[in-house]
N, C-alpha and C positions, 0 to 999 in steps of 0.2 A: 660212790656216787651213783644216784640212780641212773637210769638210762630212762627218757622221755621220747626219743623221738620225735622231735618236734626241728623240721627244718629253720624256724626262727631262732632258737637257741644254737643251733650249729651258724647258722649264719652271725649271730652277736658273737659268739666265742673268737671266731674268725677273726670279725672286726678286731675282738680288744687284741686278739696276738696281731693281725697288722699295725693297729696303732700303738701296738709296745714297741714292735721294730722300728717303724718309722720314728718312732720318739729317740729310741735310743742310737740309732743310724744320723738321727742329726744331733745328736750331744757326742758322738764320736765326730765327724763329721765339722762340729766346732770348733773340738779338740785339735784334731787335725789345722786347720786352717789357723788355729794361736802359734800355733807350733811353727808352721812354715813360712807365717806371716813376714816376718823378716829375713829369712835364709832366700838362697839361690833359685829355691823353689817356690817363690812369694807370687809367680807370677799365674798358678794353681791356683791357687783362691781362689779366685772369681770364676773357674769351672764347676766348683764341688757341690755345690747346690745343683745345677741343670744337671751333672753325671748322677749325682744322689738321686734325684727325681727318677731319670731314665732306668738305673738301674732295679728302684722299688717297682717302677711300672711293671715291667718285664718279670720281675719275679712275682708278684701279686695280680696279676691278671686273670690267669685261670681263674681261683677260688670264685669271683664274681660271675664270671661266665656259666659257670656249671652252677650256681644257685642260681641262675636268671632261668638257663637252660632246664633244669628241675622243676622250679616254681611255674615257668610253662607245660611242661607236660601235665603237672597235677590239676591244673587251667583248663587244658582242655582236653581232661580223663583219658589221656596216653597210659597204657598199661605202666606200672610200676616197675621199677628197679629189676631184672631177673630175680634178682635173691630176696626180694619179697615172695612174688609166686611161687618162686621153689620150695618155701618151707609149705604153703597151703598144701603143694600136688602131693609132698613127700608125706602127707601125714592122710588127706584126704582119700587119692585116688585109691588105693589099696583097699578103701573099704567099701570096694564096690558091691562086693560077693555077697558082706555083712548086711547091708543094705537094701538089697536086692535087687539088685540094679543089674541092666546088660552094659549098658555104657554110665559114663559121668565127664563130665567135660565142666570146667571153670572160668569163670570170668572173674580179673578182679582188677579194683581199681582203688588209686588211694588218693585221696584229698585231705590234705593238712594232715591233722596226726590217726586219722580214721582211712580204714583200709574194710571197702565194701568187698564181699564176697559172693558170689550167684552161681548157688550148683545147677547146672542142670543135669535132670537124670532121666533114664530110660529107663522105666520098671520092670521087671522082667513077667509078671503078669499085667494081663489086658486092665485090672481093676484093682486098686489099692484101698483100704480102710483109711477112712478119715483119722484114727488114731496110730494109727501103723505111720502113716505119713506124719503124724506130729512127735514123732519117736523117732523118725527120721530127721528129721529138722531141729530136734531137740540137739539128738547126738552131734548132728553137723556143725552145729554152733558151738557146742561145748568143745569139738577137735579143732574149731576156728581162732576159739577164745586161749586156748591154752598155745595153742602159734600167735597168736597177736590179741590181750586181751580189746583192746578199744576196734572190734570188726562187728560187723554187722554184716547176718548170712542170711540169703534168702536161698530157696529151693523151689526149684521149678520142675513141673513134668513134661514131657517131650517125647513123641515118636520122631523117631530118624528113620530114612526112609531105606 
């Protein structure tokens, strides 16, 4: 199966596995109540629905919570997941030397299945070649894309004081 990353698909899958439990929690649940309908225990019945409810609630609750919780921070460009960022730093920041850079610092933000990326860097000379920096930016993206094809990398210059 491929992997898409797309929080809407995690959020339908979710759905159909709650709604196969709750389906088959009340054909159990049915079952139950034919069963006991007549015996000593007949007077249960009429509980198993309101416990069946309380019980799905309490166990299905989270799942919604944390996609609501999610789907707002991509909302209002709250940094991503740790484990997103970590793969950028882990591939990016090493290649600072390569690059020529004194510092490199990252920003990254992700909305829907696109995960933006903004180097900034401190060139380690006062003055950079318009091609030298597009060979930088080239390479940036190409170490971006192969962590996350669908990101889009920008590179900024910057003295730090």
């Amino acid at each position: 199966m491929k992997k898409t990353d797309s929080d809407i698909l995690v959020a339908e899958t979710q759905a159909w596995l709650v709604n196969a439990v709750i389906s088959g929690a009340i054909g159990i649940a049915f079952a139950v109540v034919m069963l006991i309908q007549g015996t000593a225990w007949g007077w249960v019945d009429r509980y198993v629905d309101q416990v069946l409810v309380i019980i799905l609630s309490i166990l299905f609750i989270k799942d919604p919570l944390v996609l609501m919780k999610n789907g707002l921070k991509e909302l209002l460009l709250a940094a991503p997941q740790r484990d997103y960022a970590a793969l950028f730093e882990d591939k990016i920041l090493p290649l600072k030397e390569q690059l020529g850079a004194d510092k490199l610092a990252l920003e990254i933000l992700k909305t829907g299945r696109r995960i933006w990326v903004t180097v900034r860097m401190e060139p380690k000379e006062k003055t950079i070649n318009v091609d030298e920096f597009m060979q930088v930016k080239t390479r940036l993206s190409e170490v971006a894309s192969s962590v996350y094809p669908n990101s889009q990398t920008e590179v900024m210059l910057e003295r730090w004081a």
